[in-house]
Each structure stands twice: as structure tokens, then as C-alpha cells.
FINU-953949 format. One record per residue (C-alpha): z, x, y. Coordinates in Angstrom, 3 decimals, padded with zeros to 6 digits. Layout:
{atom {Z X Y}};
...
//
This chain:
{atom {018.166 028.423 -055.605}};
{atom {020.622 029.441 -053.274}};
{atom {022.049 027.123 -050.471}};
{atom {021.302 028.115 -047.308}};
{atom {024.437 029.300 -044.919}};
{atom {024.992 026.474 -041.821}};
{atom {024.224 030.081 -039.331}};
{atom {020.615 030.357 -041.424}};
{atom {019.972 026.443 -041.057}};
{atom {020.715 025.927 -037.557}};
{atom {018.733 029.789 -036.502}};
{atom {015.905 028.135 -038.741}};
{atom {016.398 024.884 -036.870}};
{atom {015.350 026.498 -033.816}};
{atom {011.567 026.615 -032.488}};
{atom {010.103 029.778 -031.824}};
{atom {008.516 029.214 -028.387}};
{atom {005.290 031.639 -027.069}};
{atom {004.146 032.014 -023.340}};
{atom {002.215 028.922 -022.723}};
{atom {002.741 026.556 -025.161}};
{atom {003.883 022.757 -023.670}};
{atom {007.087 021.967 -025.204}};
{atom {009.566 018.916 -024.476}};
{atom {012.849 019.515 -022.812}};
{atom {015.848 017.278 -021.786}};
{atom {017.449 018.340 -018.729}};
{atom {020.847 019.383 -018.905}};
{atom {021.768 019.925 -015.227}};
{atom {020.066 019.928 -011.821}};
{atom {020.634 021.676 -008.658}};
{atom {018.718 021.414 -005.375}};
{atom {016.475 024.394 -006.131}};
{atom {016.563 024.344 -010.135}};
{atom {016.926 022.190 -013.346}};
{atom {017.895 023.762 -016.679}};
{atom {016.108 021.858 -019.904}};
{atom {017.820 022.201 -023.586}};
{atom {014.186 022.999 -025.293}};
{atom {015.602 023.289 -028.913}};
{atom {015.541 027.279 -028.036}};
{atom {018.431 030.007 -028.394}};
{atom {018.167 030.190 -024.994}};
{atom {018.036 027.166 -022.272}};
{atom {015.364 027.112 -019.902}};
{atom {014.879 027.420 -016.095}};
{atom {012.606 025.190 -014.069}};
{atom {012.844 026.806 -010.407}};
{atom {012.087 024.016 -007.225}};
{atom {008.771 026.691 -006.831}};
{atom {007.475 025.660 -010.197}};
{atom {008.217 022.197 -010.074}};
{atom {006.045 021.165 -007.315}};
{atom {003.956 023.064 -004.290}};
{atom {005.923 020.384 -001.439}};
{atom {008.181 022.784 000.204}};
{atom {012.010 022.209 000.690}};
{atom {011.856 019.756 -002.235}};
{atom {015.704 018.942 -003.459}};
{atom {015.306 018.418 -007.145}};
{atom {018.075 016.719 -007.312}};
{atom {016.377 013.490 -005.580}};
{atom {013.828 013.664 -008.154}};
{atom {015.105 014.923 -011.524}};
{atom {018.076 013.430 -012.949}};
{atom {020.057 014.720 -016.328}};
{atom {018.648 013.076 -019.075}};
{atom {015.407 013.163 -018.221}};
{atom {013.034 014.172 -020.837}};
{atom {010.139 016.845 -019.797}};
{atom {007.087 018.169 -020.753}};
{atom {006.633 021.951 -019.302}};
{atom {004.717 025.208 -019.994}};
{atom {006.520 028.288 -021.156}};
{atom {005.645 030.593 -018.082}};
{atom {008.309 033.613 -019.613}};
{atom {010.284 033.837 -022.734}};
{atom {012.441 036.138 -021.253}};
{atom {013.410 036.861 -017.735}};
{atom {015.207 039.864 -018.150}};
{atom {018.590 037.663 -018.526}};
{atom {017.666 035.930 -022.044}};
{atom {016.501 032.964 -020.442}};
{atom {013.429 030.988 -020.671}};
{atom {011.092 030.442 -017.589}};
{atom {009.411 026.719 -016.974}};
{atom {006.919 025.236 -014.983}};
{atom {005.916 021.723 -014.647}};
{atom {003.740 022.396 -012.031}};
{atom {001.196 024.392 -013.820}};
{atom {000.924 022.144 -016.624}};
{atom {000.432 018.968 -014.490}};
{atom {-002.267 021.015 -012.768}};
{atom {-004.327 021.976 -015.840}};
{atom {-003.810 018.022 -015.997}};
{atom {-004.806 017.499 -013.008}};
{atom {-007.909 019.496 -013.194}};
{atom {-008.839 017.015 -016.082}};
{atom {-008.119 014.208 -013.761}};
{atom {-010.509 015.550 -010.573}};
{atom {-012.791 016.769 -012.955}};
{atom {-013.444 012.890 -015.220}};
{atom {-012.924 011.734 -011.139}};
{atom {-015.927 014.020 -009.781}};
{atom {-018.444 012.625 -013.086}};
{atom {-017.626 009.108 -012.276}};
{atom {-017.635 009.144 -008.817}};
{atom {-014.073 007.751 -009.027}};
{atom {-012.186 006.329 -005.420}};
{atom {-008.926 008.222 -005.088}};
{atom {-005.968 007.635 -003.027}};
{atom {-003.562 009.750 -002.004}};
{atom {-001.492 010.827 001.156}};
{atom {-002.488 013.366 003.509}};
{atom {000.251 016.263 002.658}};
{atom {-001.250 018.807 005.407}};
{atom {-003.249 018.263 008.683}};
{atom {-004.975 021.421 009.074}};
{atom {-007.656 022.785 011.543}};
{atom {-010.205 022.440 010.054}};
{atom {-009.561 019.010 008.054}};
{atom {-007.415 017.224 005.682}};
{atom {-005.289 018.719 002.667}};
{atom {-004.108 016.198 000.066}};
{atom {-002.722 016.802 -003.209}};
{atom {-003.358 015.123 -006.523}};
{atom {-001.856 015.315 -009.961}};
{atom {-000.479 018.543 -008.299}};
{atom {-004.396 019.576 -007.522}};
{atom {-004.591 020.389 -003.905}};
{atom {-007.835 019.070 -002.403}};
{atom {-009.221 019.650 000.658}};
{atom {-011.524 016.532 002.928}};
{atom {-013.574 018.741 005.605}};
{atom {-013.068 016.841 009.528}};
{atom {-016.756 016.121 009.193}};
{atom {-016.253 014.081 005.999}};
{atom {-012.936 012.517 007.125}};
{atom {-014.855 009.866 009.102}};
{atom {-018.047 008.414 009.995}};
{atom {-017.299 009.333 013.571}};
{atom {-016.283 012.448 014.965}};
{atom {-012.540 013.157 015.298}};
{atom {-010.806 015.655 017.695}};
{atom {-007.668 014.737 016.700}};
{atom {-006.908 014.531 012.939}};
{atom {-003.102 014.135 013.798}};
{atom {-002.884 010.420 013.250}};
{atom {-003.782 010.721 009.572}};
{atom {-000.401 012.872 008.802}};
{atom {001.433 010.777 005.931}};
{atom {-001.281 008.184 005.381}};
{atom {-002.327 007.145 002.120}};
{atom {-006.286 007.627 002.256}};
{atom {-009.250 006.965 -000.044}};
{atom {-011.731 009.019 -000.844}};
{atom {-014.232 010.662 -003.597}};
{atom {-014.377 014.546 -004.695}};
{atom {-017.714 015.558 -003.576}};
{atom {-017.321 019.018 -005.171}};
{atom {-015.701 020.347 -008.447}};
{atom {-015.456 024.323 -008.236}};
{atom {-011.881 024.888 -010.360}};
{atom {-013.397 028.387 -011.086}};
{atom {-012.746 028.799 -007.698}};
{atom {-010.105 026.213 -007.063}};
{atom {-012.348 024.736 -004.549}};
{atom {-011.711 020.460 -004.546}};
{atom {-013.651 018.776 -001.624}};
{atom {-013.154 015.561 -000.962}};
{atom {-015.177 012.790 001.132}};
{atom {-014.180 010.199 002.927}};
{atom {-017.022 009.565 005.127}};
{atom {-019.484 008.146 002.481}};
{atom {-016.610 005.856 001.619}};
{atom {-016.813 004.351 005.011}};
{atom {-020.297 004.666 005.469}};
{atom {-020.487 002.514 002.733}};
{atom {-018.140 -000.007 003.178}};
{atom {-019.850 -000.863 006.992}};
{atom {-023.038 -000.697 005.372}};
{atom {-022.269 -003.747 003.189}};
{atom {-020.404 -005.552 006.164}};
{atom {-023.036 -005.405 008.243}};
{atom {-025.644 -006.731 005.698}};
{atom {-022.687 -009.204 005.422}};
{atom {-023.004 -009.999 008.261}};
{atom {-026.264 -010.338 009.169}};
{atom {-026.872 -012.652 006.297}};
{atom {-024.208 -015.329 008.276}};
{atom {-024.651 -014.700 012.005}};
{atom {-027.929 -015.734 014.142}};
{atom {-028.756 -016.289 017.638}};
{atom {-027.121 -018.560 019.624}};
{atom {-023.335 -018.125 017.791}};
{atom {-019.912 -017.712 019.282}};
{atom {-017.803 -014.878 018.094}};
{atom {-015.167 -012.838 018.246}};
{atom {-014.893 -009.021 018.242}};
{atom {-012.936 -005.840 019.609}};
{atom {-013.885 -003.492 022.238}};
{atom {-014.967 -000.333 020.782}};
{atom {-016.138 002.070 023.585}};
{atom {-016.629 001.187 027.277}};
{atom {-019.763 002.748 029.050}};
{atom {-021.205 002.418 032.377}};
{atom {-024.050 000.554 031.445}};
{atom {-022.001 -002.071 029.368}};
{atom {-019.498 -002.052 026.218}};
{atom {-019.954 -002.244 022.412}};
{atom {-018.152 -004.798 020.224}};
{atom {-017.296 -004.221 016.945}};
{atom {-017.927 -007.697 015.141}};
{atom {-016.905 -006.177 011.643}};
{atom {-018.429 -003.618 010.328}};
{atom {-021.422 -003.929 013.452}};
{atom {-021.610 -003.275 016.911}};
{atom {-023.421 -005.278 019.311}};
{atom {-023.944 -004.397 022.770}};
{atom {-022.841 -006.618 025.876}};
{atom {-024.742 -005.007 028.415}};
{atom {-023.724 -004.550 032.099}};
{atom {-025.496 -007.784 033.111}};
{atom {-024.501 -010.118 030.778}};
{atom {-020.654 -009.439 032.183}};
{atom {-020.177 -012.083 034.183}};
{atom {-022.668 -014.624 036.273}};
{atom {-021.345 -012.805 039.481}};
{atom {-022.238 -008.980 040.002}};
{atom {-019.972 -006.418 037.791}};
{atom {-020.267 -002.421 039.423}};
{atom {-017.869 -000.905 036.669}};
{atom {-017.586 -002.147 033.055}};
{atom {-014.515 000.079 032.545}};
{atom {-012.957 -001.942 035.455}};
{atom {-013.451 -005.340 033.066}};
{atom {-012.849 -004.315 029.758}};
{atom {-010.786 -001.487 027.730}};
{atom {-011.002 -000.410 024.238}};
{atom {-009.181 -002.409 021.691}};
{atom {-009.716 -005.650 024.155}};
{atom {-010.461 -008.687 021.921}};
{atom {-013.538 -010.789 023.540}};
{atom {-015.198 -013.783 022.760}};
{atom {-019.206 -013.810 022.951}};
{atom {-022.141 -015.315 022.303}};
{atom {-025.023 -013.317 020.207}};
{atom {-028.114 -013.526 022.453}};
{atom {-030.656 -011.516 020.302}};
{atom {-030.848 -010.047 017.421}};
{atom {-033.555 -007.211 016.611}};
{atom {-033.055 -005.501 013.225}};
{atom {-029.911 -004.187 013.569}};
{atom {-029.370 -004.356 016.914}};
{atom {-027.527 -006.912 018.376}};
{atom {-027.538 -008.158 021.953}};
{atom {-023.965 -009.931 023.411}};
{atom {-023.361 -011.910 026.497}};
{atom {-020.476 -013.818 027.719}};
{atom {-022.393 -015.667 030.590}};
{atom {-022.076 -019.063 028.196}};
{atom {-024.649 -021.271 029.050}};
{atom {-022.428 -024.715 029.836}};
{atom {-020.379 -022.061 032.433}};
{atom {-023.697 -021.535 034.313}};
{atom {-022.955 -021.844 037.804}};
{atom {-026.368 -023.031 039.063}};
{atom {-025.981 -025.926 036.834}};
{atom {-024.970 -028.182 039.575}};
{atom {-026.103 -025.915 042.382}};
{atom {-028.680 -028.667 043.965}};
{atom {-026.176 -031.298 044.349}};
{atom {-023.208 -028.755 045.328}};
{atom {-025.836 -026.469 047.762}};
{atom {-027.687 -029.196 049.371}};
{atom {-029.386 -028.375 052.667}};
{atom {-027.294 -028.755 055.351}};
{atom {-023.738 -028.393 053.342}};
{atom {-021.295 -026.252 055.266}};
{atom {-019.918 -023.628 052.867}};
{atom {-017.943 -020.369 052.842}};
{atom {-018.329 -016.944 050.882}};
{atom {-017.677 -013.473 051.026}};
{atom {-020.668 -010.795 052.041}};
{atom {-021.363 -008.720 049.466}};
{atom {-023.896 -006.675 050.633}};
{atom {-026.046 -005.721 053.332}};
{atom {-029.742 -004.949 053.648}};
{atom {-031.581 -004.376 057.495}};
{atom {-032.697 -007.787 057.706}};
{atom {-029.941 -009.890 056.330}};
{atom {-026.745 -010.270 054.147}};
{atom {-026.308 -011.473 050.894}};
{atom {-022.983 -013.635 050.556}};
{atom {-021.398 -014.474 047.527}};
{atom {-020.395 -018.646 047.292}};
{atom {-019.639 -018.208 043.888}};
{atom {-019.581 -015.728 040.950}};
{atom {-023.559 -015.426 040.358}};
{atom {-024.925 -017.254 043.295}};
{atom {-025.829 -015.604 045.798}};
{atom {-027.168 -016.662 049.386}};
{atom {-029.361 -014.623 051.871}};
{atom {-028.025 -015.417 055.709}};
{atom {-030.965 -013.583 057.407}};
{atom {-030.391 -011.152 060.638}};
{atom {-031.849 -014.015 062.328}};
{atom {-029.149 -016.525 061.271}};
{atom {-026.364 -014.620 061.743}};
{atom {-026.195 -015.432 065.936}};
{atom {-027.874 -016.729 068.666}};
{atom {-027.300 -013.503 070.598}};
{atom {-029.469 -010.605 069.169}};
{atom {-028.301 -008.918 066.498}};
{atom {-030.217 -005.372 064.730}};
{atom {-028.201 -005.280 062.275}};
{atom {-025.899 -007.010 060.028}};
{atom {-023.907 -004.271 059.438}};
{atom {-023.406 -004.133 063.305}};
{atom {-020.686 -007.353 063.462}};
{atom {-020.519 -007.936 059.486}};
{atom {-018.383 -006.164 056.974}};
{atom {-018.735 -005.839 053.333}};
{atom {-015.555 -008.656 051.894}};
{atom {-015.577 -010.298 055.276}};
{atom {-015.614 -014.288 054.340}};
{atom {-017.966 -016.030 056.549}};
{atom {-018.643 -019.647 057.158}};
{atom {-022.578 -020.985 057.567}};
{atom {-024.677 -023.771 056.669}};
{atom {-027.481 -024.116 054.272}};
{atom {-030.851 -024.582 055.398}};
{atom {-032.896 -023.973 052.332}};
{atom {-032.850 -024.135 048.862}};
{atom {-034.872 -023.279 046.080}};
{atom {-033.493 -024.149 042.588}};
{atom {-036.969 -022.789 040.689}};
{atom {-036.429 -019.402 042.730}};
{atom {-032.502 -019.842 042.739}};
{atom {-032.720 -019.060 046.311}};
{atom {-030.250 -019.818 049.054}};
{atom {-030.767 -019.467 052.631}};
{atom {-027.567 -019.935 055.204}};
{atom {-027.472 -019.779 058.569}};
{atom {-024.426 -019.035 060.893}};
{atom {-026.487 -019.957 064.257}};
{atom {-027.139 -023.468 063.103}};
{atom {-023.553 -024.019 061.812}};
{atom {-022.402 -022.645 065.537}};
{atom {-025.186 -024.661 066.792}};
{atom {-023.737 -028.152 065.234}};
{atom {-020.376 -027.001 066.291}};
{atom {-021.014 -027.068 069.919}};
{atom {-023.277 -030.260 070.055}};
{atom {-020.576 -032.189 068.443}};
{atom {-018.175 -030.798 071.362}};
{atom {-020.821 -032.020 073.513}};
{atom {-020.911 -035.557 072.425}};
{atom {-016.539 -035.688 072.822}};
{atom {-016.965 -034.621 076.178}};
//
């Protein structure tokens, strides 16, 4: 048996490669837009910046280092120049296809960062497999403005599996949906009437505001504000306030707020601080044809009739009284059961010039 020349052992040393096959390489040098891998071939090969990755403006160099040991696809033999063309990207998507594929049967929770924010949605990209989350499955809400998402690392599920197609959906929405589905029954399993919370103003409307409590909105209506009279809600709160309230009533899912706290109830000592015949002062804050209401104090509310207001005749309030004018009268009647008030302006004048009187 003859002994083999060191030219005919090193030539049979080599591999013989074939378009497609996965080899291992060890890279040899790296440039911003290229590597070149030793692949145990005649001829080196090429892995271009393009068939590394699909991110754009990618420097290799920041990401592949000499050394390194790869596993690419043969996309060429030959180039035209004797050289071997590689891709990484290809192969890690044919892995990644795997991945979203086992990931779509088990219903698997992904994360990965939003690469793209596009018109129409969401584009991120995983194991090199570029999938696309719709605006309407991005959240359980809807969202004008998908901007805010740009960079974010986000979770979601593939909710369709087309590679013949190289259609990937994913959904984020049920995700959510979800999540506040099990907070709320959470939640309703710990909170009942009567309790003191905290939550954050989500959205301000004219007839009151909704505060998330986690995971569940509850609604503090218009009139359960403040114990005085509130004419804009928007005025009084803003999204992303924090509040503290008390849950009034609950009704399956529906919760109903109020920060008028019982022990803050301003009638509470109203028949000792509104007795008949005190002297007080508030602010009109309204008018009618037959009388004013004034306001003594955030929630109570006292009627000085049009016959009150002078001992000269008057038609109409509105004719000398403004709305914010402070006014000073004296109480002649009050019903607790009713939480009526009646004040009079006459008598007070009345008392005022009988007590002159008597100096004289």
C-alpha cells in the first residue's frame, strides 16, 4: 500500500461542502459589513451584514468577534470569485420557524422588543422570524398612537402559524384580557362595601371619573365628588391622579366610588352649628325667582327667600344679588330630617337696628 503524498492528505482532509448543508465555521476576521469563517474548505467563506441578520445598519463588528465559532448554511459554493457564500440568518430562521411553530401548539408567552412601529400595528422579530401583532390585538383598548411601544420588550402569544406564507400573528390583547380578568376576580374576592382604597384616575367624563383599583374600574360619579356642588369633573381630577375612596356599592362587576367619607359629613354637627337665630355668612350660589340658595359650607346649602332678602320690595333676587357675592343673614329655620335651612337678611338688618335703638 502506498503512502499517501502530504498534497493528497491535506486535499482529502478537506470537506466537500453542497448548497445548504449547516456546517461549523470559526471566524477569521470581521469587518463592519462582513465576517469571513475558515469552514475546513479550499476556499474561506463570506458571511455578508445582509445575511447575518434583517436589523439594518448592523456593524458586525459589535457582535461577532474572531474566534467565534458558527453554525451557517451554505447559500453558494461559488460566487464567481472561488469563494463560499454564508448565511446565518436563514438557518436561524428555519430555527426559528421550529421555535414559533412548538410556540403556536403550546400556546407559549413570548417576549420580545418591538423592532418596527408600523401603520397598521406592531413588527417584532424572533429567532430571526419576523412577526407581526395587528393594533387591534396590541391592547385591550384602542390605541391611536402605537408610538410609545417603539423599543419595548412586550409579551405576547402567536395567534396564527402560516410559514407557507410567512404570515406570524401575534396577540397581545388576550394576554391582557386575561391578566385583568384574574385581578379583578382578585379582587372582588378581598374588597366589599364600606372599604377605603386607593386607585388611579383612568378617564375623566362629565358625568364623573373611573378609577382603576387594579385590574377594575369603579366609577365615582359626579355626585359623590365632594359634599358641596361639583359642575366639571375634569376641573377636579386628571388622568393618572392617585385618589383615595371609599367603595359604596358593589353590583356584579360594577363598582360604585365616593369620596364624601361619612365622619367628613358636614351636617354632622349642623343643629348645634345652624341653630335658629345664629348669624352666619356664605356665598350665593344660585338663584331661582323666589329666593337664593347660599352656600355656608361645602354641601349645605341654605334657601334666603325673596322675602328675606329686604324689607323694601324686592322681585327678584337676581335684581340686587350676584352669583359669588358673600352675604351675611340669620337663621330662622331649620330642619335637620329635611336638611333644610332657611336665612333671612331682613331679620338680621332688623336686629341690627333695634340694638342701635337700645344705645341711643
Amino acid at each position: 500500500m502506498s503512502e499517501l503524498t502530504f498534497e493528497q492528505m491535506l486535499e482529502e482532509s478537506l470537506k466537500t461542502i453542497h448548497t445548504g448543508e449547516v456546517i461549523e465555521g470559526t471566524v477569521i476576521d470581521v469587518k463592519p459589513d462582513e465576517a469571513i469563517l475558515n469552514i475546513g474548505y479550499k476556499s474561506d467563506g463570506i458571511l455578508t451584514r445582509n445575511e447575518y441578520t434583517n436589523e439594518p445598519n448592523v456593524d458586525l463588528t459589535t457582535l461577532v468577534n474572531v474566534g467565534d465559532k458558527m453554525e451557517v448554511k451554505v447559500l453558494k459554493v461559488n460566487d464567481g470569485e472561488g469563494q463560499v457564500l454564508l448565511t446565518y440568518k436563514r438557518l436561524a430562521a428555519d430555527r426559528g420557524n421550529k421555535r414559533i411553530e412548538e410556540a403556536f401548539n403550546n400556546k407559549e408567552v413570548l417576549t420580545a422588543k418591538v423592532a418596527q412601529v408600523l401603520d397598521g400595528g406592531l413588527s417584532v422579530v424572533v429567532d430571526e422570524v419576523r412577526i407581526f401583532i395587528p393594533a387591534s390585538l396590541v391592547s385591550d383598548v384602542y390605541e391611536k398612537d402605537l408610538s410609545k411601544y417603539a423599543g419595548q420588550e412586550i409579551e405576547f402569544v402567536i395567534s396564527e402559524y402560516n410559514p407557507k406564507r410567512r404570515r406570524y400573528i401575534g396577540d397581545r390583547k388576550q394576554l391582557i384580557v386575561a391578566k385583568k380578568l384574574e385581578m379583578q376576580k382578585e379582587l372582588f374576592e378581598k374588597i366589599k362595601v364600606g372599604d377605603i382604597v386607593e386607585g388611579t384616575v383612568k378617564n375623566v367624563t362629565d358625568f364623573g371619573a373611573f378609577i382603576d383599583l387594579g385590574g377594575v374600574d369603579g366609577l365615582l360619579h359626579i355626585s359623590e365628588m365632594s359634599w358641596g356642588r361639583v359642575d366639571n369633573p375634569k376641573k377636579i381630577y386628571k388622568v393618572g391622579d392617585t385618589v383615595k375612596v371609599f367603595i359604596k356599592d358593589i353590583k356584579d362587576t360594577k363598582i360604585a366610588l365616593s369620596v364624601k367619607f361619612p365622619e367628613e359629613n358636614p351636617w354632622n354637627n349642623a343643629a348645634e352649628k345652624y341653630a335658629v337665630g345664629t348669624v352666619v355668612t356664605g356665598k350665593v350660589a344660585r338663584m331661582t325667582d323666589f329666593g337664593a340658595f347660599v352656600e355656608l359650607a361645602p354641601g349645605v346649602d341654605a334657601l334666603l327667600h325673596v322675602s328675606q332678602i329686604s324689607r323694601d320690595h324686592v322681585e327678584k333676587p337676581a335684581d340686587v344679588l350676584s352669583i359669588g357675592q358673600e352675604i351675611e343673614a340669620k337663621i330662622v329655620d331649620f330642619d335637620e330630617a329635611d336638611r333644610k335651612i332657611s336665612l333671612s337678611m331682613k331679620a338680621l338688618a332688623q336686629n341690627t337696628e333695634a340694638e342701635a335703638a337700645e344705645e341711643e
